[in-house]
C-alpha positions in Angstrom: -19.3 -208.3 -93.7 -19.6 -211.6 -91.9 -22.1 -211.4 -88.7 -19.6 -212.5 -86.5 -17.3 -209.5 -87.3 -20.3 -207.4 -87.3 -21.2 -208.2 -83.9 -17.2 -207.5 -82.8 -17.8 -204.4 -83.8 -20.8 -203.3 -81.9 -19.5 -204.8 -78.6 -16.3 -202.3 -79.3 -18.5 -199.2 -79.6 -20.6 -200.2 -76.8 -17.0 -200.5 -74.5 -15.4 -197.3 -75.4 -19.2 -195.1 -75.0 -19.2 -197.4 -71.2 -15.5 -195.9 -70.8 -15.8 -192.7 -72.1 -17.3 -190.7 -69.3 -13.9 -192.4 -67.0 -11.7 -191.1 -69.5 -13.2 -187.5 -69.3 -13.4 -187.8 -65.3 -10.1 -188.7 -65.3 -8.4 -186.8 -67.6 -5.7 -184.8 -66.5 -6.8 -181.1 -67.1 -4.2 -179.0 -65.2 -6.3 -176.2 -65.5 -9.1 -177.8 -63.4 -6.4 -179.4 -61.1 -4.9 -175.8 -60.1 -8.4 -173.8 -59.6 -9.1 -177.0 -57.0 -6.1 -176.9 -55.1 -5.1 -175.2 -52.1 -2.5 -173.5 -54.1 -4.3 -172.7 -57.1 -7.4 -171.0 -55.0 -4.7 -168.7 -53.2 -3.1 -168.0 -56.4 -6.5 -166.5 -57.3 -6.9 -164.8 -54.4 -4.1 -162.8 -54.3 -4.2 -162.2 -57.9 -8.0 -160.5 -57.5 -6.6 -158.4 -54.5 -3.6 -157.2 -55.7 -3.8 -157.8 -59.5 -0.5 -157.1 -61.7 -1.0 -153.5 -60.1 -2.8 -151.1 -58.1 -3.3 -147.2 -57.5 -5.6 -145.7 -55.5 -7.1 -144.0 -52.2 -7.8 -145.8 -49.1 -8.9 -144.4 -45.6 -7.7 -145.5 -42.7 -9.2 -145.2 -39.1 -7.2 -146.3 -35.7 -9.5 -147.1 -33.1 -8.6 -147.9 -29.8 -10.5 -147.7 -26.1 -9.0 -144.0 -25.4 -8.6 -142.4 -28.8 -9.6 -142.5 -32.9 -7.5 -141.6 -35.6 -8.3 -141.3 -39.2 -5.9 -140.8 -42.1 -6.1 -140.8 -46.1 -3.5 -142.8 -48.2 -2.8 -142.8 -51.8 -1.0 -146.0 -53.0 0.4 -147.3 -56.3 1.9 -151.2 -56.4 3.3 -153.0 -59.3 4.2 -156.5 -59.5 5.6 -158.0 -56.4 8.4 -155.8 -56.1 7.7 -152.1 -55.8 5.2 -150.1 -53.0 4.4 -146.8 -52.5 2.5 -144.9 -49.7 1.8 -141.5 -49.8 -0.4 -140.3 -46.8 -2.9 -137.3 -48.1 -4.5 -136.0 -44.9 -4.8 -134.7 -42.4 -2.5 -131.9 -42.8 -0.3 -132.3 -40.2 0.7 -136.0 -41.7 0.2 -135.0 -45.6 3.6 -136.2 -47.3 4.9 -139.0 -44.9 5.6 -141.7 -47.1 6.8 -144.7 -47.7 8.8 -146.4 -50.7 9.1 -150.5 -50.9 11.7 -151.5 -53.8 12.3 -155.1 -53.7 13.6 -155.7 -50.1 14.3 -152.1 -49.5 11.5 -150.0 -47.5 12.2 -146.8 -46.9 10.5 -143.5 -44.6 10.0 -139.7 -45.5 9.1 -137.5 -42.7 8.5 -134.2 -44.7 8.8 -132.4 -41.0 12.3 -132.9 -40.3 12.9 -133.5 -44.2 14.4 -136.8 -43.4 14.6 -140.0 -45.4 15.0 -143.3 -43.5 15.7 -146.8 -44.2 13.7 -149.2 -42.4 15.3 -152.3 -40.9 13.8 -155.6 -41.9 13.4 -156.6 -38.1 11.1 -153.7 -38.1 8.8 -154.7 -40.8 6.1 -156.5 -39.0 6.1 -153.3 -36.6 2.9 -150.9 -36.6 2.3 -148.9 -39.7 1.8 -145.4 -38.2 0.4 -146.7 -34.9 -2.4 -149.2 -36.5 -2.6 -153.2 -36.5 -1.6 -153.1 -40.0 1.8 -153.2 -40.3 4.7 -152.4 -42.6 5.0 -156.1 -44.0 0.6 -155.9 -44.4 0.6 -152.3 -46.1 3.8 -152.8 -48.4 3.1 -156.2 -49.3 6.3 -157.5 -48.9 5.2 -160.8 -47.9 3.2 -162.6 -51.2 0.8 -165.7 -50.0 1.9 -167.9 -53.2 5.7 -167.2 -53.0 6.1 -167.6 -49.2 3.4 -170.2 -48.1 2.8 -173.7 -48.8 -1.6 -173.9 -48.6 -3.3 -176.9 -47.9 -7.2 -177.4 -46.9 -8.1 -177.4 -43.5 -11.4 -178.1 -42.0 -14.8 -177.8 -43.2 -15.6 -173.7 -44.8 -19.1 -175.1 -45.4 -20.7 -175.3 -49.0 -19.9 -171.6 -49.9 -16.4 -171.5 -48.4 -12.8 -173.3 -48.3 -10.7 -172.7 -45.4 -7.3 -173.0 -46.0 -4.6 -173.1 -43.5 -0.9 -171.8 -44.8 2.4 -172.7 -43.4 5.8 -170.1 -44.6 7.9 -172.1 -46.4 11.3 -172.9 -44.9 14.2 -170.7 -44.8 11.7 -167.2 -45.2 11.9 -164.6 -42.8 8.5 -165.1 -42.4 7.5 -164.5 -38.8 3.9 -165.7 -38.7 3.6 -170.2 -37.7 0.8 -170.1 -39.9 -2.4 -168.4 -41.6 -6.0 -169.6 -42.1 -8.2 -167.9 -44.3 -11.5 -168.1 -45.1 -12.3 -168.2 -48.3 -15.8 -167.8 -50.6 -16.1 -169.9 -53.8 -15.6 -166.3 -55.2 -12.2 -166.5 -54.8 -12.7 -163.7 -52.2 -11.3 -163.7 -48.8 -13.9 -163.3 -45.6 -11.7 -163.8 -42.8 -7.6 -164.5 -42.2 -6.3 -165.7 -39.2 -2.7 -165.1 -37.9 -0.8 -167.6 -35.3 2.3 -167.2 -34.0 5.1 -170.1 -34.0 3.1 -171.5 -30.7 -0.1 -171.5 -32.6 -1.7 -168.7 -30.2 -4.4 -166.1 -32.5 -2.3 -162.7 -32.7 -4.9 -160.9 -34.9 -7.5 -161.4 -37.2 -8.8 -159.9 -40.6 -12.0 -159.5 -41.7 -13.0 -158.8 -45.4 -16.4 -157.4 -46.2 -17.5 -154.1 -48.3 -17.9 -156.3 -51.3 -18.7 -153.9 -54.2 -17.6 -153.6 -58.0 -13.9 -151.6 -57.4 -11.5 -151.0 -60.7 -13.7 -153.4 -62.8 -14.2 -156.6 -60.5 -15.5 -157.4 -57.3 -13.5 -156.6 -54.3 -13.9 -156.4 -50.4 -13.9 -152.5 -49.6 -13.5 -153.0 -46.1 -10.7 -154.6 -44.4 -10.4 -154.7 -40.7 -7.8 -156.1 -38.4 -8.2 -156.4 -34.9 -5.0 -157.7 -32.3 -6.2 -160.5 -29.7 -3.3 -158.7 -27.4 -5.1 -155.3 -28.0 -9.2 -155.4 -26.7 -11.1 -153.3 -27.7 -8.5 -151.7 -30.8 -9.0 -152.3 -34.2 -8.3 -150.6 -37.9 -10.0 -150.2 -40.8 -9.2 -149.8 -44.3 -11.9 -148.5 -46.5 -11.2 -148.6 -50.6 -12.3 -145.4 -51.9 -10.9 -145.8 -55.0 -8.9 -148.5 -57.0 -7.7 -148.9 -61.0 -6.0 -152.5 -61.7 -3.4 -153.8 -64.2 -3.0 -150.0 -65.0 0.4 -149.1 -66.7 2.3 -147.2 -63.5 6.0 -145.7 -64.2 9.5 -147.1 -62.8 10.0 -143.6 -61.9 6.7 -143.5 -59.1 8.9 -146.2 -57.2 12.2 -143.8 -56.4 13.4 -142.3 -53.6 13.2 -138.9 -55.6 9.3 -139.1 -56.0 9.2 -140.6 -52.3 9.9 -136.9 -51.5 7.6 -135.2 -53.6 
C-alpha cells in the first residue's frame, strides 16, 4: 500500500471515532425521546397508578370542621372504559354502588332498591359527600387522552413539574393541572385550576409502599381551597394489577349484587 493512501486511511478512522460520540448523542431513539417528554412521563404515570387494571380495597375518610366519616370501598377497573364501586361498610351504606361503562355511570341505592343514571353535568359533583368526585373515583377523565403536558417550572433535581392543559373540544371542566412529579414516575402533588387559573383543590400523594407488585402512593389526600379545614383521604389497603377481571363485573346486573 503506497504511504500516501496509508495515511488517507488513518485520518478517516480518526474522523469517524471524533464523530462517533455525535452520532450516538444525536441519534434519534424514540424510546429515550418519549420517557423525556412531558407526554411520555405522564404516560408513565398513569400507567403505574392505574395499570391495564385494578381491584381492590380502599378506605375512605371525610373530614370536615364539624363531622368525620369513614367508609370501605371495593373497586375493580379495566382499561379506560369500565369502573366499578362497591361500598363495604359501614352497614348502613354496604351495597351503594356505582357502575362506569364507557360514558355511562350509573347509581344503586340498595335502600330504596333503585338504579340511577347519572347525568354527565353531574360528574365532577361530590362522590358520597367527599372532595373526590365522580369524574376522580371512576376515572372517566384519562391524563394522556384528555391533556396536552408540557414542563413547567423548576421540580428541583428529584422532580418534574408538569403543567396540563384539556385538549380542545373535551368536556373537560378543569383550565389546567400541575403535578408534581418524582423521577420515579410517581406523583407527589396535583394541582387543579379552574378556567380563571384560581387553585380549586389539591392532591397530595404519599404512603409509598410495595402495593400489587410495584411501588405506589398508599395515601391520597385531596383537600378544596373553597372548603378550610375539609379534606379526604384515600388509604390502599389492598391492590392486584393487570389481573384478568370479567366483562360481566362491569353490568348493571352485578351493580346490584
Amino acid at each position: 500500500m503506497l504511504p500516501g493512501i496509508k495515511m488517507k486511511t488513518y485520518r478517516l478512522i480518526f474522523n469517524v471515532i471524533l464523530l462517533l460520540p455525535a452520532i450516538l448523542f444525536f441519534h434519534p431513539d424514540t424510546s429515550l425521546a418519549e420517557t423525556l417528554s412531558a407526554q411520555g412521563i405522564m404516560r408513565k404515570v398513569e400507567k403505574r397508578l392505574r395499570g391495564n387494571s385494578s381491584s381492590g380495597r380502599v378506605a375512605m375518610k371525610i373530614k370536615n370542621p364539624n363531622w368525620e366519616r369513614n367508609i370501605e370501598i371495593d373497586f375493580w377497573l379495566s382499561g379506560e372504559e369500565n369502573a366499578l364501586l362497591k361500598i363495604v361498610s359501614p352497614p348502613k351504606e354496604a351495597g351503594i354502588s356505582s357502575l362506569r361503562t364507557g360514558n355511562t355511570v350509573w347509581q344503586y341505592m340498595p335502600g330504596v332498591e333503585r338504579t340511577i343514571k347519572v347525568p354527565l353535568s353531574m360528574m365532577m359533583q361530590p362522590w358520597m359527600g367527599s372532595d373526590f368526585t365522580y369524574d376522580d373515583m371512576m376515572k372517566a377523565t384519562t391524563l394522556v387522552n384528555d391533556y396536552i403536558h408540557a414542563f413547567a417550572g423548576e421540580g428541583g433535581s428529584d422532580f418534574w413539574m408538569i403543567e396540563s392543559i384539556p385538549k380542545q373540544g373535551l368536556p373537560v371542566v378543569w383550565g389546567k393541572l400541575v403535578f408534581l412529579v418524582g423521577k420515579d414516575y410517581l406523583p407527589r402533588k396535583q394541582d387543579f385550576y379552574d378556567e380563571r387559573g384560581r387553585l380549586v383543590k389539591t392532591l397530595e400523594f404519599s404512603g409509598f409502599k410495595q402495593m400489587g407488585g410495584r411501588m405506589f402512593p398508599s395515601v391520597w389526600k385531596m383537600a378544596n381551597e373553597n372548603k378550610k379545614g375539609s379534606y379526604t383521604v384515600l388509604s390502599y389497603e389492598r391492590i392486584v394489577f393487570d389481573s384478568s377481571i370479567k366483562p360481566d363485573i362491569f353490568s348493571l346486573r352485578n351493580l346490584k349484587k
